[in-house]
C-alpha positions in Angstrom: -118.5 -60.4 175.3 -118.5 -57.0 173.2 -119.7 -53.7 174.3 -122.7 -54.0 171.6 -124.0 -57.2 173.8 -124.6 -55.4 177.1 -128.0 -55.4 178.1 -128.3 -51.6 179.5 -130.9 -51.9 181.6 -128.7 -54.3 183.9 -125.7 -51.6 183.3 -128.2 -49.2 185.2 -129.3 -51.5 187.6 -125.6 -52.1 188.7 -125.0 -48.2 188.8 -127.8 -47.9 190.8 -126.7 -50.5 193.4 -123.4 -48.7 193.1 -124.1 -45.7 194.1 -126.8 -46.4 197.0 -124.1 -49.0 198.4 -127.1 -50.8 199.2 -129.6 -53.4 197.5 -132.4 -52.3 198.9 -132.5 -48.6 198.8 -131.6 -49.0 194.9 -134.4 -51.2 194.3 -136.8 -49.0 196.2 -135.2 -46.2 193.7 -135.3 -47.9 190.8 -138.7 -49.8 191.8 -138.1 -53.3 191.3 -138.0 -55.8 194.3 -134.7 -56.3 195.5 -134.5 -60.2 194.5 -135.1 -59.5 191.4 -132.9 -56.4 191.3 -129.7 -59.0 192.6 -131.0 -61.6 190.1 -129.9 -59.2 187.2 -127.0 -57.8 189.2 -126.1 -61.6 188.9 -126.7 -62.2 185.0 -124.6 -59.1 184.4 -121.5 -60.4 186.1 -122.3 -63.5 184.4 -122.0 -61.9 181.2 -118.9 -59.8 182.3 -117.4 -62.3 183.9 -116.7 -60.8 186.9 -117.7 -59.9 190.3 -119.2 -56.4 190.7 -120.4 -56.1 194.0 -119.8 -57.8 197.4 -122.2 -58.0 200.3 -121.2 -56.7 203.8 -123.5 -56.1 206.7 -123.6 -52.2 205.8 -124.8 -52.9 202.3 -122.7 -53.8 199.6 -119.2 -52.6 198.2 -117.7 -52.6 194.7 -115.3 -55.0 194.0 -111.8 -54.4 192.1 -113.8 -55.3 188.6 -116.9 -52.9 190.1 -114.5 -49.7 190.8 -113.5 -50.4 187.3 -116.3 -50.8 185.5 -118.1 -48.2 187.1 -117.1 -45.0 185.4 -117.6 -46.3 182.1 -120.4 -47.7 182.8 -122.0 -44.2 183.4 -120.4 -43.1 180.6 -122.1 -45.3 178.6 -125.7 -44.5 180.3 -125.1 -41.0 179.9 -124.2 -41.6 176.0 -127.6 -44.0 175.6 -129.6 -41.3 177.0 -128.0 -37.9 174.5 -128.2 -41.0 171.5 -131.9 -41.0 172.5 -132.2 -37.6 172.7 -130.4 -36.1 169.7 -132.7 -38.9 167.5 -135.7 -37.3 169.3 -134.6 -33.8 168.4 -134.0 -34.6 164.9 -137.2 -36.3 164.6 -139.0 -33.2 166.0 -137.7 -30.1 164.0 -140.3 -28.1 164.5 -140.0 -27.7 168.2 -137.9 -25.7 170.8 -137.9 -25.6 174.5 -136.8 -22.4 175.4 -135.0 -21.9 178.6 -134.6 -19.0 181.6 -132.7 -18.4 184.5 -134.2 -16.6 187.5 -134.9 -13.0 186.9 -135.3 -12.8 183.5 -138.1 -12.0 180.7 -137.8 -13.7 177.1 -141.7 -13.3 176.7 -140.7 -11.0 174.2 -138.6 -13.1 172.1 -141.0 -16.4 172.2 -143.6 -14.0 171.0 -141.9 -13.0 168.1 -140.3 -16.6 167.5 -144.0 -17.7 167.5 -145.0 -14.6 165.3 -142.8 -15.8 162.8 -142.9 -19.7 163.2 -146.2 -20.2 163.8 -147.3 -24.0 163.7 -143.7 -24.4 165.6 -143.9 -26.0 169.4 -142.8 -23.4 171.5 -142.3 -24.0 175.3 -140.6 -22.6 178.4 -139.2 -23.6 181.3 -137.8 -21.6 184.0 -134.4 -22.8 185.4 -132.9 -21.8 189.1 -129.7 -19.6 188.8 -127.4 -22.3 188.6 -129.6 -25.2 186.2 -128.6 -23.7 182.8 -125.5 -26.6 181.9 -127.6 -29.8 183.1 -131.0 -28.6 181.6 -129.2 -28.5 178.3 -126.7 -31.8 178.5 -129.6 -33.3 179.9 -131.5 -32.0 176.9 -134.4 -30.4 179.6 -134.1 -27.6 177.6 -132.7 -26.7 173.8 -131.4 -23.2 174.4 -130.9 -20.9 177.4 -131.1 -17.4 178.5 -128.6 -17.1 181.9 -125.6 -15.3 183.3 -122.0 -15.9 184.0 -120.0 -17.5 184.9 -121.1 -20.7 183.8 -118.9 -24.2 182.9 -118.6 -23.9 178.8 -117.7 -27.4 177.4 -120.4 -29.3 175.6 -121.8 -25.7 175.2 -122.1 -23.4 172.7 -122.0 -19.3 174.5 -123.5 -16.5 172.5 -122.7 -13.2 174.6 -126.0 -11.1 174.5 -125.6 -7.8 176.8 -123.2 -6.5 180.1 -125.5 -5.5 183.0 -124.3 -3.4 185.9 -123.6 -4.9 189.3 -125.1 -2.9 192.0 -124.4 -3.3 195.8 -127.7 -4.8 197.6 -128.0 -3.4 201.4 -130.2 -2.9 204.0 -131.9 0.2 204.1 -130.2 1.4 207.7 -127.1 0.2 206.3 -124.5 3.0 206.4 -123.9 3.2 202.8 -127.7 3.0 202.5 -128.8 6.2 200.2 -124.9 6.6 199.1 -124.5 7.8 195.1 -122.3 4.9 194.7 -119.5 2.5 196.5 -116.2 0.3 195.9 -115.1 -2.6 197.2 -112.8 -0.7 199.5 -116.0 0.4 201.0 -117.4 -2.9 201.6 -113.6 -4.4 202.7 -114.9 -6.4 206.0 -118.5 -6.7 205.3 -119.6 -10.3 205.2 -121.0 -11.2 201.7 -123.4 -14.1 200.7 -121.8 -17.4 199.8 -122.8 -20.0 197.7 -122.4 -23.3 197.1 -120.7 -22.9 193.5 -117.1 -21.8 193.4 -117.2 -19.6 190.1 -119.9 -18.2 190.6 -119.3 -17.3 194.5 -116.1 -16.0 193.2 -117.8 -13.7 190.9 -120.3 -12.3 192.5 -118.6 -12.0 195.5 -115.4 -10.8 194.0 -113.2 -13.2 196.0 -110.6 -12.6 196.1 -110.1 -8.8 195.7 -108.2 -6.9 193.3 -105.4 -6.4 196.2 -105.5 -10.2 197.3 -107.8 -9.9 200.5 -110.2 -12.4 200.6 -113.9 -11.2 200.6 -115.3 -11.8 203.9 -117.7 -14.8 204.4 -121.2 -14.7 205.6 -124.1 -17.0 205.2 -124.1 -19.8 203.1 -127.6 -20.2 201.6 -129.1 -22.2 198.4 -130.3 -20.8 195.7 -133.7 -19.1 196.9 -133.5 -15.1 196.3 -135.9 -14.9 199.4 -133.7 -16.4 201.5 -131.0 -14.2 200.0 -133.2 -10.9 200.5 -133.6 -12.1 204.4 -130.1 -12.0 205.2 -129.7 -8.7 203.6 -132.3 -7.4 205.0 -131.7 -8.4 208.7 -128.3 -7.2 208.7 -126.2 -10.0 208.4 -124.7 -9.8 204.9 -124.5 -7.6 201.8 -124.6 -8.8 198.7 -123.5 -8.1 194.9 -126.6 -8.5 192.4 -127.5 -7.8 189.0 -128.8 -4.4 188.6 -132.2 -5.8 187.3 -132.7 -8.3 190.1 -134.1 -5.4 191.9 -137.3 -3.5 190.3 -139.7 -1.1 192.0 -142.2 -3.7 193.3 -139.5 -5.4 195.8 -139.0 -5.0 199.5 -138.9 -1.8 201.1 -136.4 -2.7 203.9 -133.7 -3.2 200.8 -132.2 -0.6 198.7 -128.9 -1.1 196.0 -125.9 1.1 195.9 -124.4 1.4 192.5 -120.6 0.3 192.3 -118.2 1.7 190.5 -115.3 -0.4 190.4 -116.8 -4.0 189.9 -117.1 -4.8 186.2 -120.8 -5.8 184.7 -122.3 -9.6 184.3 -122.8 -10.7 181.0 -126.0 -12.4 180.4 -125.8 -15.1 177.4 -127.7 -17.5 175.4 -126.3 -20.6 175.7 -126.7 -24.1 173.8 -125.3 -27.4 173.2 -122.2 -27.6 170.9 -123.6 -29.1 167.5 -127.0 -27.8 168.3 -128.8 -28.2 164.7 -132.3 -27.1 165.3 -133.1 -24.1 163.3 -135.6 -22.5 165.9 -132.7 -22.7 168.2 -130.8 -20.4 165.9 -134.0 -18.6 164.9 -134.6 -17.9 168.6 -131.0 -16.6 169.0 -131.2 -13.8 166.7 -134.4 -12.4 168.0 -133.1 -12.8 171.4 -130.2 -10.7 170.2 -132.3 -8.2 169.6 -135.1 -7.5 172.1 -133.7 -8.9 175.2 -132.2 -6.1 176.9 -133.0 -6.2 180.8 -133.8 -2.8 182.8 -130.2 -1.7 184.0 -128.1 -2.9 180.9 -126.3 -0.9 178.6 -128.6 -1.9 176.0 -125.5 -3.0 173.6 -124.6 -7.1 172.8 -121.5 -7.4 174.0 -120.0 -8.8 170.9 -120.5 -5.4 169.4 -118.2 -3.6 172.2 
């Protein structure tokens, strides 16, 4: 059989069952009953000619054929689903969903892309620190406002402004109060991990300019609460954006300017090929009037 006469719904139901490794727990996930959900397990193999999947008392297990069909088989989910979407986007000109990592403010850019376009459908959406790629390959989202480091391909990165990094400590830390620090000062502190490797490389600066590695501390997820806590009680330090931290935060935490770390660089990021005009339009003004407290206020395309 060609490619063109596979029945996609069965291609996901096999995924499914492929990666549960289980019948039943895909069919509760894709809510079907699980007879059925084997019937059509069954007609695709039929149509393959081949078996996919063998029973064992854990569950199931790909076969030879399954390992191999497998990975393009999500391939070709994933390339139903940005068809679907790119025919939706072109369809719908005259709408934008406008996306923002934690920490920042593009009120005033919506405002004036609504000024100027305005019977356009505007939306946002905030994103979590790390949510910027799969927001917009999963087409969530049509542009983004986030920092670096990020993973590029498929994307289209539009530099915006450098930000300072500042120190974040408790305030009975020793360098609490301090006019500034390096990272000699902060040597064998533990810092904040996280679970991504770029960016726990660069915000942790790991490893240092002389090769040490930077110390580890706790490993948490993405919530800044959590973040604050461990800073707060003693147990880490951590390297932030300088506008993370505003006048209205915690008064047992207090940054440290430093002055050998270089700045973050916040962007505006979209999908390679993006064609929507508001997209572009939204750029521009973005360009312009997003510039966080603590920046230096100048794109960094122009430096």
């Amino acid at each position: 059989m060609s490619a063109a006469d596979l029945d996609l719904r069965l291609v996901r139901y096999f995924v499914a069952v492929a990666e549960h490794g289980h019948f039943g727990r895909a069919a509760e996930a894709l809510h079907v009953t699980q007879p059925s959900l084997s019937r059509q397990v069954r007609r695709l193999e039929r149509e393959i000619g081949a078996v996919l999947l063998e029973r064992i008392p854990q569950g199931c297990r790909l076969t030879e054929a399954g390992a191999a069909f497998l990975p393009p088989a999500k391939a070709l989910l994933h390339a139903a689903t940005e068809a679907s979407a790119m025919a939706r986007a072109a369809a719908r000109p005259h709408r934008v969903t406008i996306g923002y990592a934690t920490n920042f403010v593009v009120t005033p850019a919506v405002r004036e892309l609504r000024r100027r376009r305005p019977h356009a459908e505007v939306t946002t959406v905030h994103l979590a620190w790390n949510e910027a790629r799969d927001a917009l390959l999963e087409h969530r989202v049509d542009v983004a406002v986030t920092r670096l480091p990020l993973r590029t391909d498929q994307l289209r990165v539009t530099p915006l402004h450098e930000e300072p990094r500042v120190l974040l400590v408790a305030v009975g830390h020793r360098l609490a109060g301090a006019r500034s620090a390096t990272l000699a000062d902060i040597a064998d502190e533990p810092m904040l991990r996280s679970t991504d490797p770029d960016w726990d490389a660069f915000w942790r600066v790991d490893p240092r300019p002389d090769g040490r590695q930077a110390p580890d501390g706790p490993l948490l997820g993405g919530a800044a609460a959590d973040r604050f806590e461990a800073v707060a009680e003693g147990r880490a330090v951590a390297i932030v954006p300088a506008s993370t931290w505003g006048p209205v935060q915690r008064p047992d935490l207090t940054t440290v300017p430093l002055r050998d770390v270089p700045p973050s660089q916040t962007v505006l990021v979209t999908r390679a090929g993006e064609q929507n005009p508001l997209v572009a339009q939204f750029g521009a003004i973005a360009a312009d009037v997003l510039v966080p407290p603590g920046s230096t206020g100048v794109p960094v395309s122009e430096r």
